[in-house]
C-alpha positions as CSV (number, residue, x, y, z in Angstrom):
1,X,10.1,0.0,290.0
2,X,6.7,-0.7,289.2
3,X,4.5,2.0,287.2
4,X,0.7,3.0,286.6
5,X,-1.5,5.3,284.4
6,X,-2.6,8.2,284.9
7,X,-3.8,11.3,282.6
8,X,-0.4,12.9,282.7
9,X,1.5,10.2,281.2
10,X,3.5,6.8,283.5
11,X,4.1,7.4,286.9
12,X,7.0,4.9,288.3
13,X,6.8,3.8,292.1
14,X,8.3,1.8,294.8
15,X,6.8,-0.3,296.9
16,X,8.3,-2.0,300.1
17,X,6.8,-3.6,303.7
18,X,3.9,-5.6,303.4
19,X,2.0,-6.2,300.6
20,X,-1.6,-6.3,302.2
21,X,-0.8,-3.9,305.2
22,X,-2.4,-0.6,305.7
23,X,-0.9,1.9,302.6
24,X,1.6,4.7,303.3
25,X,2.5,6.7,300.6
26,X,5.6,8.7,300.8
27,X,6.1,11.9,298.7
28,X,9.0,14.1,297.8
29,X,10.0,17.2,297.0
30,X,11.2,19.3,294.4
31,X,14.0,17.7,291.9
32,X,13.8,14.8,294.2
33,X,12.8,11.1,293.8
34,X,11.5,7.9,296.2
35,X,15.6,8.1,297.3
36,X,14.8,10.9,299.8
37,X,13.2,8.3,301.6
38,X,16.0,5.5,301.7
39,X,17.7,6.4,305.2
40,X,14.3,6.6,306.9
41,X,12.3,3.2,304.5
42,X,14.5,0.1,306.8
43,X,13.5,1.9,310.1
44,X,9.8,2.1,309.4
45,X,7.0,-1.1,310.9
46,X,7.1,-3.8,308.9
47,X,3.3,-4.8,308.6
48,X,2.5,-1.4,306.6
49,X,2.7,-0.9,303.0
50,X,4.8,1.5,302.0
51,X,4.4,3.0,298.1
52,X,6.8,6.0,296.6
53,X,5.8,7.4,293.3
54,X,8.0,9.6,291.3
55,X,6.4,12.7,290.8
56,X,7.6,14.8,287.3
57,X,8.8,18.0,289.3
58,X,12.5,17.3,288.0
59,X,14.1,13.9,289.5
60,X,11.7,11.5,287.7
61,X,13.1,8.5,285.2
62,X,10.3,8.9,282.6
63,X,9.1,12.1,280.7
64,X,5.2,12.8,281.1
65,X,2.9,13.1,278.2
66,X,3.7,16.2,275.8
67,X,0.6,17.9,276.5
68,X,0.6,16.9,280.3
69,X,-0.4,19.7,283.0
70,X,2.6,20.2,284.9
71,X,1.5,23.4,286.6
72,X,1.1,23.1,290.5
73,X,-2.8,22.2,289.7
74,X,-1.5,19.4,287.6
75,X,0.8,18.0,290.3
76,X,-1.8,18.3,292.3
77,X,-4.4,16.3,290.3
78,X,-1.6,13.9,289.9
79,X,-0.8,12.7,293.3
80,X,-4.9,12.2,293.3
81,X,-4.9,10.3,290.2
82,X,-2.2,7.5,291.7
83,X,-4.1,7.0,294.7
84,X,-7.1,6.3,292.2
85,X,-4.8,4.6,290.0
86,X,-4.0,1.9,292.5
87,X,-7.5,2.3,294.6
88,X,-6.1,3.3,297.5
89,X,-8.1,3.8,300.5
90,X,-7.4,4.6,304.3
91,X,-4.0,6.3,303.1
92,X,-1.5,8.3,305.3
93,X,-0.1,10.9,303.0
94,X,3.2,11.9,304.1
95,X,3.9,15.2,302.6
96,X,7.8,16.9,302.4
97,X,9.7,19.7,301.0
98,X,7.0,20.3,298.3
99,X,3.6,21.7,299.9
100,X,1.5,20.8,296.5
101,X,-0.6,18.0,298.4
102,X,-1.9,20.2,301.1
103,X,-4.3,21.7,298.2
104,X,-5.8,18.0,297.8
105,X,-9.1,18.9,300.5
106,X,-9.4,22.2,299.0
107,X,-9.3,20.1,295.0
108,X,-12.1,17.8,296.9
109,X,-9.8,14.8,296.2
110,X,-8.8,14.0,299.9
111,X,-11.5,11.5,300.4
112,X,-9.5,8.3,300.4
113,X,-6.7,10.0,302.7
114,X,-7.4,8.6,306.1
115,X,-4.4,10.6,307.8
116,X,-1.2,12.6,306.9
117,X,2.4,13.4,308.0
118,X,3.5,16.6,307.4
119,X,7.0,17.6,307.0
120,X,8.8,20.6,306.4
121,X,7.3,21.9,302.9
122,X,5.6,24.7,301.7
123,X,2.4,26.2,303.2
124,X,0.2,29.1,303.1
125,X,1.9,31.9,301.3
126,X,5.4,30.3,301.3
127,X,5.5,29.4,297.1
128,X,8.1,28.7,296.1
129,X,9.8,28.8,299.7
130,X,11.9,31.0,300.9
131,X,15.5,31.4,299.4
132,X,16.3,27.9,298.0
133,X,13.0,28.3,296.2
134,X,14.1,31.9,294.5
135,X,17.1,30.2,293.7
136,X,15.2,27.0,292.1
137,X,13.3,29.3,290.1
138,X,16.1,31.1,288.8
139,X,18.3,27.9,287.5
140,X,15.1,26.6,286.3
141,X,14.2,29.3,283.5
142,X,15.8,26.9,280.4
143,X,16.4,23.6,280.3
144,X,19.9,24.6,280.0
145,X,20.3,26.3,283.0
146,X,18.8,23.2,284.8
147,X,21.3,21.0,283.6
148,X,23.5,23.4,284.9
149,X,22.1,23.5,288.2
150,X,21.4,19.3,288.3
151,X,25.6,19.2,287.6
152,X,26.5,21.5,290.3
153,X,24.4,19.9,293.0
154,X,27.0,17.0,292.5
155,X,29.6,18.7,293.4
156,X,29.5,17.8,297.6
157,X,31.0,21.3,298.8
158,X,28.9,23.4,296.1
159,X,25.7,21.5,297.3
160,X,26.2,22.3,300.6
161,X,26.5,25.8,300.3
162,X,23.4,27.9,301.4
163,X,22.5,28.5,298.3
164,X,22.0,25.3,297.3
165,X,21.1,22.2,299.9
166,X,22.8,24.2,303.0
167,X,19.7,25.8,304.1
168,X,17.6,22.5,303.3
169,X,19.6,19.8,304.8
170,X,22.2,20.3,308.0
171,X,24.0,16.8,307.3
172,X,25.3,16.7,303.1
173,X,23.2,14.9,301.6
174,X,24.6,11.2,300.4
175,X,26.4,11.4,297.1
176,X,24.1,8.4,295.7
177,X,20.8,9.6,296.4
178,X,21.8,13.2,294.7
179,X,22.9,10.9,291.7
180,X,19.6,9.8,291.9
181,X,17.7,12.4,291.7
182,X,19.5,14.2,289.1
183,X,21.0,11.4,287.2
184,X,17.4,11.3,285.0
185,X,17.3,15.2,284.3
186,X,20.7,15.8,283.2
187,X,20.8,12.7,280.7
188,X,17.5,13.7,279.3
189,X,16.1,17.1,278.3
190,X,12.3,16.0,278.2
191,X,13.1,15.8,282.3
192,X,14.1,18.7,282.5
193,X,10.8,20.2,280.3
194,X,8.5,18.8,282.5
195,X,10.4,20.4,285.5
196,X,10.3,24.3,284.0
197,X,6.8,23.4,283.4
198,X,6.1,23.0,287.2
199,X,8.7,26.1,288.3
200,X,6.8,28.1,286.1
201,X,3.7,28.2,287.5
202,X,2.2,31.6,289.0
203,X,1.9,31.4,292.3
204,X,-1.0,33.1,293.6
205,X,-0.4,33.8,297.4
206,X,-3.7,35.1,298.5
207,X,-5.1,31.9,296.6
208,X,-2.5,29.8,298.2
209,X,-3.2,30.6,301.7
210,X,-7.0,30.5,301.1
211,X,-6.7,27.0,299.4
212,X,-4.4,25.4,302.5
213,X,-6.7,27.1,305.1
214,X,-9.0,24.2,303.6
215,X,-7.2,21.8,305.6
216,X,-9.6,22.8,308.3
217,X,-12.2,20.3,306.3
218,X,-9.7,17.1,306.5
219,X,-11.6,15.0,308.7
220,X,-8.5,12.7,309.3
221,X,-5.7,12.5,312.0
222,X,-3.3,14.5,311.8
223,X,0.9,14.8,312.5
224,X,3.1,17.5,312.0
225,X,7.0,16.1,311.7
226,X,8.6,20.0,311.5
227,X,12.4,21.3,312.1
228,X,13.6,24.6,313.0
229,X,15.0,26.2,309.9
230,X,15.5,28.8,308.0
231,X,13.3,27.6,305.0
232,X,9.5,26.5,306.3
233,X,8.7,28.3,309.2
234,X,8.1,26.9,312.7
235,X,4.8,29.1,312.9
236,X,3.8,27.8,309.5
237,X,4.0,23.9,311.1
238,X,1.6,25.5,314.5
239,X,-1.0,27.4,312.0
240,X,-1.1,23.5,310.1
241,X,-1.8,21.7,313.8
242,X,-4.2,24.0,314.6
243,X,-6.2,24.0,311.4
244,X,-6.2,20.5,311.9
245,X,-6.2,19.7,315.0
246,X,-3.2,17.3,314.5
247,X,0.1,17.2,316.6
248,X,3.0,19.1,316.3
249,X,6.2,17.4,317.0
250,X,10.0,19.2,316.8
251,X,12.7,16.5,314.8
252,X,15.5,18.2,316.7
253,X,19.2,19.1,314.8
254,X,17.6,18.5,311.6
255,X,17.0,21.2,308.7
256,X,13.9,20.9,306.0
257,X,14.8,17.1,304.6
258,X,14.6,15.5,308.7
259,X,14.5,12.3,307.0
260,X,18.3,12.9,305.8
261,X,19.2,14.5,308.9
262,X,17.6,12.3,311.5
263,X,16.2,9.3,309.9
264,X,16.0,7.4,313.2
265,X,14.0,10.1,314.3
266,X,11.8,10.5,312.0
267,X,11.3,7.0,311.5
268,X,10.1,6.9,315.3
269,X,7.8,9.4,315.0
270,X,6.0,8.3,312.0
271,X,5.6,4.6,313.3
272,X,4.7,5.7,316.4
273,X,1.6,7.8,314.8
274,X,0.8,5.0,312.5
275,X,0.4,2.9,315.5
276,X,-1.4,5.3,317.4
277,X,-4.1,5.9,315.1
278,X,-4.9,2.5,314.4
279,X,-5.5,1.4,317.9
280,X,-7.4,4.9,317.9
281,X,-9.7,3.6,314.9
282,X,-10.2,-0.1,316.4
């Protein structure tokens, strides 16, 4: 893993494909890491550079700075401050599972994002989302019960309960990548700070729906990757194409994580836009 800078405190990330290709920069969500992405990260182009950073929302490998700003305007800021970090330009930001980074045009700090993938994640007034989010808030009010909650989602037929990953992922999700993401949080409790400073954030909706509506400014191109779920709502993925005028395109028998449940399709459709829009832009 390599790792930069930024005001919050050392933000780890991957990097794979070609060093001097076009940057992709693959997010995660919520008490998740870069694994989310390993199924999907072989069956992407080659000629593209792909970077994963570790965001501090509860499955990150090194505690952020004491007085960091964790709240969802911090996490925010944060994904804005790697891309300036590593000046990035001509991005595609591929968004999943946490909806933080379609506030970035409303922030003003969208300008070196040249397109964006989004997955099933939050939108509009769907903070924290749906009931996997009400349950996420409620083992995350101590660092205690987040252990608790980290321990449990490695136990394969508790995690695939619906109130756990069953209403996020339709496939179980591979014993080493949960490892992964919780392996940091349970071993240290400075993880597992930084993750109740994130889950408790107040969610303004009204605020929340005005500040994604600001998408409609995002001059770049635009794909929606969604699922039909239970979770992030089908008319939440057509209100995001049509602010943006970006395509909407279904990842059939797949939940919220499609990159879990159908990495070979969601590895399609993401180099297929990626290819698309730069023989658009030449």
């Amino acid at each position: 893993m390599k790792s930069v800078q930024v005001a919050a405190g050392t933000i780890e990330y991957r990097e794979e494909g070609t060093p001097d290709g076009p940057p992709v920069v693959l997010l995660h969500g919520l008490v998740m890491n870069d694994t989310q992405w390993n199924l999907v990260l072989p069956l992407l182009p080659r000629t593209y550079r792909y970077l994963l950073p570790v965001l501090p929302i509860g499955g990150h490998r090194v505690p952020m700075r004491d007085d960091a700003d964790l709240t969802i305007t911090g996490m925010v800021n944060i994904v804005a401050d790697f891309l300036d970090a590593l000046d990035l330009s001509d991005v595609t930001l591929v968004v999943t599972d946490w909806g933080g980074p379609l506030l970035l045009t409303d922030f003003g700090r969208d300008k070196r994002i040249a397109r964006m993938v989004i997955c099933p994640s939050e939108a509009f007034d769907n903070f924290p989302p749906g009931f996997p989010g009400k349950v996420t808030w409620l083992a995350t009010r101590t660092t205690g019960t987040a252990a608790l909650a980290m321990k449990q989602m490695r136990i394969g037929w508790l995690r695939d309960r619906f109130f756990m990953f069953g209403m996020m992922a339709r496939r179980s999700i591979p014993q080493d990548v949960i490892e992964a993401w919780t392996g940091p949080g349970i071993a240290d409790k400075r993880i597992r700070r930084d993750l109740l400073k994130y889950s408790r954030t107040k969610f303004v909706k009204a605020e929340l729906v005005r500040a994604t509506n600001r998408l409609s400014d995002f001059a770049g191109d635009v794909l929606v990757l969604w699922s039909r779920n239970r979770v992030m709502p089908v008319a939440h993925a057509e209100a995001l194409a049509a602010l943006t005028g970006g395509t909407l395109r279904m990842i059939d028998d797949a939940y919220v994580l499609v990159m879990l449940d159908q990495p070979e399709a969601t590895a399609d459709a993401i180099g297929a836009f990626l290819r698309e829009t730069a023989t658009a832009q030449s």
